[in-house]
C-alpha positions as a Python dict, from the first residue, in 0.01 Angstrom:
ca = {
    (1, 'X'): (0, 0, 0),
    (2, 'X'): (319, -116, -198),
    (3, 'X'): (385, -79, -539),
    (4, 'X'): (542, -224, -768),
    (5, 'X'): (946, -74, -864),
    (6, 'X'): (1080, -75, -1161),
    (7, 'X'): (1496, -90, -1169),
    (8, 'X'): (1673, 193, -1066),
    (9, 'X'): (1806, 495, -1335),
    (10, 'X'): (2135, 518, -1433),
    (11, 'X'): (2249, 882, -1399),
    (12, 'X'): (2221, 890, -1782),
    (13, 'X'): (1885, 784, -1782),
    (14, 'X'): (1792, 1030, -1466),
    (15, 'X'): (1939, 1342, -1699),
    (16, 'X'): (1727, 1238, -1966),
    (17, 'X'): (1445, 1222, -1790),
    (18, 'X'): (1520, 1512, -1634),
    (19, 'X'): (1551, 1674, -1946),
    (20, 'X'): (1212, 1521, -2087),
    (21, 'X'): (1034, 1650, -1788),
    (22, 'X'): (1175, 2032, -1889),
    (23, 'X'): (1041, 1991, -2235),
    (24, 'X'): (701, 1835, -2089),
    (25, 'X'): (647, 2112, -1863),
    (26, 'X'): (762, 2395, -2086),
    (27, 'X'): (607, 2299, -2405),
    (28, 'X'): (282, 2171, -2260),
    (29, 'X'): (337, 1832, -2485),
    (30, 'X'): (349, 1451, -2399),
    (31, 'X'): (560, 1333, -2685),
    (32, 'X'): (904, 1448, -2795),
    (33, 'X'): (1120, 1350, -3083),
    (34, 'X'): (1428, 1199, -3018),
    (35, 'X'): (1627, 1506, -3185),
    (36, 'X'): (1525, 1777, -2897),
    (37, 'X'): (1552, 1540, -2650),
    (38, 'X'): (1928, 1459, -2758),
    (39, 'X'): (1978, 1784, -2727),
    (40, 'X'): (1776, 1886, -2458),
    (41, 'X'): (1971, 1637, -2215),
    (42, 'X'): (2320, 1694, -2437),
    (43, 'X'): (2347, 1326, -2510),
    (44, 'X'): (2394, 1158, -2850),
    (45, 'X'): (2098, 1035, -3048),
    (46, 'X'): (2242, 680, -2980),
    (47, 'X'): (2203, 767, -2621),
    (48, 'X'): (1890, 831, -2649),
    (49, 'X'): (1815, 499, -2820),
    (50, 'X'): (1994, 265, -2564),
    (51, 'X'): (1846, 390, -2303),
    (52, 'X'): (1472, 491, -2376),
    (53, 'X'): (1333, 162, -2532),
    (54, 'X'): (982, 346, -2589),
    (55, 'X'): (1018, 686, -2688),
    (56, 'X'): (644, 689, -2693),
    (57, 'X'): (593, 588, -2386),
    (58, 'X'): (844, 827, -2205),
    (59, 'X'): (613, 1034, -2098),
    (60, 'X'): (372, 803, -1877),
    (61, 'X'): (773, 658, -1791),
    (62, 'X'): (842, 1002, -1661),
    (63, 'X'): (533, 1123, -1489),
    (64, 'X'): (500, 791, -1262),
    (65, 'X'): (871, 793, -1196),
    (66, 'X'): (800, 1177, -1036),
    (67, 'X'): (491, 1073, -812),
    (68, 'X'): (678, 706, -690),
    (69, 'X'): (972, 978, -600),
    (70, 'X'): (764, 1220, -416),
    (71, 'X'): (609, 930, -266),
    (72, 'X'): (876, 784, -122),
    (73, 'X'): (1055, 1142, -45),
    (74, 'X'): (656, 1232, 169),
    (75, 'X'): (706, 845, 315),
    (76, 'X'): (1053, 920, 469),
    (77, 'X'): (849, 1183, 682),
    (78, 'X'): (605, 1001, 814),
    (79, 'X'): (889, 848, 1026),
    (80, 'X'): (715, 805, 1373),
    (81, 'X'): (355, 993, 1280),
    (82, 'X'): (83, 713, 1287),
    (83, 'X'): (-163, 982, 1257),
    (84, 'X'): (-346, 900, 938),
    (85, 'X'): (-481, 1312, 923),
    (86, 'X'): (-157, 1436, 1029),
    (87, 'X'): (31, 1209, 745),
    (88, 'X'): (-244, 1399, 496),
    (89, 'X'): (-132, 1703, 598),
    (90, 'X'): (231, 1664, 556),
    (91, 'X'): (201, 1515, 240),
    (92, 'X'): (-9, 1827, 104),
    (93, 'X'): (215, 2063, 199),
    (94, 'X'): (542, 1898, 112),
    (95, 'X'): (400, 1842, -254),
    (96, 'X'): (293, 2266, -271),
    (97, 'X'): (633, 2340, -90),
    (98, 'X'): (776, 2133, -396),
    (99, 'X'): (620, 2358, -630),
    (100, 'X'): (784, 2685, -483),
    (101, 'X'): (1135, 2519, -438),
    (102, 'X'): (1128, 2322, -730),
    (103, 'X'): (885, 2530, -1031),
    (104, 'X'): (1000, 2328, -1284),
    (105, 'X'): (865, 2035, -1118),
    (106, 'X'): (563, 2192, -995),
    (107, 'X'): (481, 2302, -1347),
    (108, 'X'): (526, 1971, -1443),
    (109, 'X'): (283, 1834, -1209),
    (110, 'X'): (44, 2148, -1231),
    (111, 'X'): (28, 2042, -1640),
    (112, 'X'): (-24, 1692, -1578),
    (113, 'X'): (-137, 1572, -1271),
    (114, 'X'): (-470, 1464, -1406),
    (115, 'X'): (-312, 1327, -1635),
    (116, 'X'): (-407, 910, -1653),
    (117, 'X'): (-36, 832, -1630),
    (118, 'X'): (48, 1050, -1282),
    (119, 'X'): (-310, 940, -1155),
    (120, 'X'): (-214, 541, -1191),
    (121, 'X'): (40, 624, -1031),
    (122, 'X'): (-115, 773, -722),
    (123, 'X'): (-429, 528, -718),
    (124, 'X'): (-141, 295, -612),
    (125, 'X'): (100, 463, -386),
    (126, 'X'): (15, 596, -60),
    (127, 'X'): (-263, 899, -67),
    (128, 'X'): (-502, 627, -167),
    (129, 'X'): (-361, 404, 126),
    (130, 'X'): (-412, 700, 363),
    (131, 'X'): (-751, 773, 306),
    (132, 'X'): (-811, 403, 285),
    (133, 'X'): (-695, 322, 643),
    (134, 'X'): (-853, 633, 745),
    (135, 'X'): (-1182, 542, 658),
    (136, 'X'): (-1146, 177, 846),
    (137, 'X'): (-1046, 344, 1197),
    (138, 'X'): (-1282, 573, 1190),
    (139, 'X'): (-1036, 874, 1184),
    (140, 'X'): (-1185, 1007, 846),
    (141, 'X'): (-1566, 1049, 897),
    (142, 'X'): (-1692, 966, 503),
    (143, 'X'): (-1818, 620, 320),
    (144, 'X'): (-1604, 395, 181),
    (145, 'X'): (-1759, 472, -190),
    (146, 'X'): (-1670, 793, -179),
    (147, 'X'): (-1325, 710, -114),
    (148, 'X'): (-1206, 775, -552),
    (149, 'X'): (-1401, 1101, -491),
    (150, 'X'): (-1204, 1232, -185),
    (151, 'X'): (-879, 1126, -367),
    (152, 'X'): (-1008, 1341, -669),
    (153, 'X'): (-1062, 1624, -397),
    (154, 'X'): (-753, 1585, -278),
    (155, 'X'): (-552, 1539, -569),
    (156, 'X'): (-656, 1856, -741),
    (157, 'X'): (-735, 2069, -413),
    (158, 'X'): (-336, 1987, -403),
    (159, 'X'): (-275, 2057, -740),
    (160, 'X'): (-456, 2393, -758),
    (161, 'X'): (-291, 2499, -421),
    (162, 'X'): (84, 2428, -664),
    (163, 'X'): (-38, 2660, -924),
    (164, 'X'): (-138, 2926, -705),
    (165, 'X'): (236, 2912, -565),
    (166, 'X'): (365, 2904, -934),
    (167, 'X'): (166, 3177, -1028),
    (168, 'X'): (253, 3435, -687),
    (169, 'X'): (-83, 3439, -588),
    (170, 'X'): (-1, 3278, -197),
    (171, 'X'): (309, 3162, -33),
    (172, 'X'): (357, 2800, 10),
    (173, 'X'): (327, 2777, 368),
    (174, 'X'): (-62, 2988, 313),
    (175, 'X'): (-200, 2776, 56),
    (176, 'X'): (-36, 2432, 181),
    (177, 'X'): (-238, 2478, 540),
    (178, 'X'): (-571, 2650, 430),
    (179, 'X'): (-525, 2300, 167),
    (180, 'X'): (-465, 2063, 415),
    (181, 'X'): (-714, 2248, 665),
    (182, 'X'): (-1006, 2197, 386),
    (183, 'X'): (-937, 1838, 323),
    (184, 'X'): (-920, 1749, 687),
    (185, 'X'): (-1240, 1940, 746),
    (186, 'X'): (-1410, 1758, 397),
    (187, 'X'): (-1325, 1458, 562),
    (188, 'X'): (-1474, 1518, 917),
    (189, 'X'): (-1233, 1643, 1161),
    (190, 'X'): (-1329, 1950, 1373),
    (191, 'X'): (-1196, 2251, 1231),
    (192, 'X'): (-998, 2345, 1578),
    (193, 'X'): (-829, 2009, 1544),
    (194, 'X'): (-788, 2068, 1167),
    (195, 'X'): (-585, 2398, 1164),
    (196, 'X'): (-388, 2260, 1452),
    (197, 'X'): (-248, 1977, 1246),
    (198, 'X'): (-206, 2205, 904),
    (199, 'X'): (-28, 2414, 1103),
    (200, 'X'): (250, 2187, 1299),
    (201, 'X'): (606, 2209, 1147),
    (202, 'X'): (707, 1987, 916),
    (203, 'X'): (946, 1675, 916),
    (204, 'X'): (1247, 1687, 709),
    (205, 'X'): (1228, 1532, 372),
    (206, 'X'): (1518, 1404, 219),
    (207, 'X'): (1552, 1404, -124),
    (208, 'X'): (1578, 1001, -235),
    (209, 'X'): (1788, 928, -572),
}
């Protein structure tokens, strides 16, 4: 399932949203003023203004330009895996080994992802494509309605598995394949088959600009 993309950042307009995202996650907010964020990202007001046309919409901005990047970062390894399940279960644990490498980001997404913005974002990009194609061969054993309730399952069955990284309760690799074990499991595979595939290595995954 494609998507649309907007234009590339600049690298100023990757540090400010960088620095947007730190204030997002740390404050617990979805607006900033363009004061902290100057000075969050060390840029001139003016900066700001030339390069953020809506500062009130820099939060949705921000929060679907982090799930089209993990996207595309969980796409790159899927290289050679046709495997709808085994796709599902990479892209679980990448995003909860995300959280442990990258807490900032993980708090981020732990905040907000139920948030409308992030979950546009998703309803469009490829977890809704996998369980969609899933469901059509036959490899995922549920209806086609209850396709917006497995991505809710899977969405915050993910999203709960980040914050229990965040918070020290379970290392990444425990929580990302009891997750991904669950979901396949929800969605009809035998459980043998189900740990099997939570449980193969992973793929690299380059980081993407």
């Amino acid at each position: 399932m494609q998507i649309s993309r907007p234009a590339a950042l600049t690298p100023v307009q990757r540090r400010i949203h960088a620095a947007a995202m730190k204030l997002f996650a740390e404050q617990g907010v979805t607006r900033v003023n363009v004061s902290e964020l100057a000075a969050a990202a060390e840029v001139a007001r003016g900066t700001i203004y030339s390069n953020v046309p809506n500062i009130e919409g820099l939060f949705e901005e921000v929060a679907a330009q982090l799930v089209r990047e993990m996207v595309d970062r969980v796409m790159v390894a899927f290289a050679g895996i046709d495997d709808v399940a085994h796709q599902l279960s990479i892209g679980v644990r990448l995003y909860v080994r995300r959280a442990h490498e990258e807490p900032l980001w993980g708090r981020f997404m732990s905040r907000f992802g139920l948030g409308a913005a992030t979950l546009q974002a998703v309803l469009t990009t490829d977890p809704a494509a996998n369980l969609q194609i899933g469901i059509e061969n036959g490899r995922y054993r549920i209806q086609p309605d209850q396709l917006h309730a497995m991505l809710g399952m899977l969405i915050g069955s993910t999203l709960a598995a980040m914050v229990a990284v965040l918070e020290g309760h379970k290392t990444w690799r425990e929580v990302g394949s009891d997750t991904a074990e669950l979901l396949l499991v929800a969605l009809g595979l035998r459980r043998s088959e189900a740990h099997r595939l939570a449980r193969l290595p992973l793929p690299s995954a380059p980081a993407t600009a």
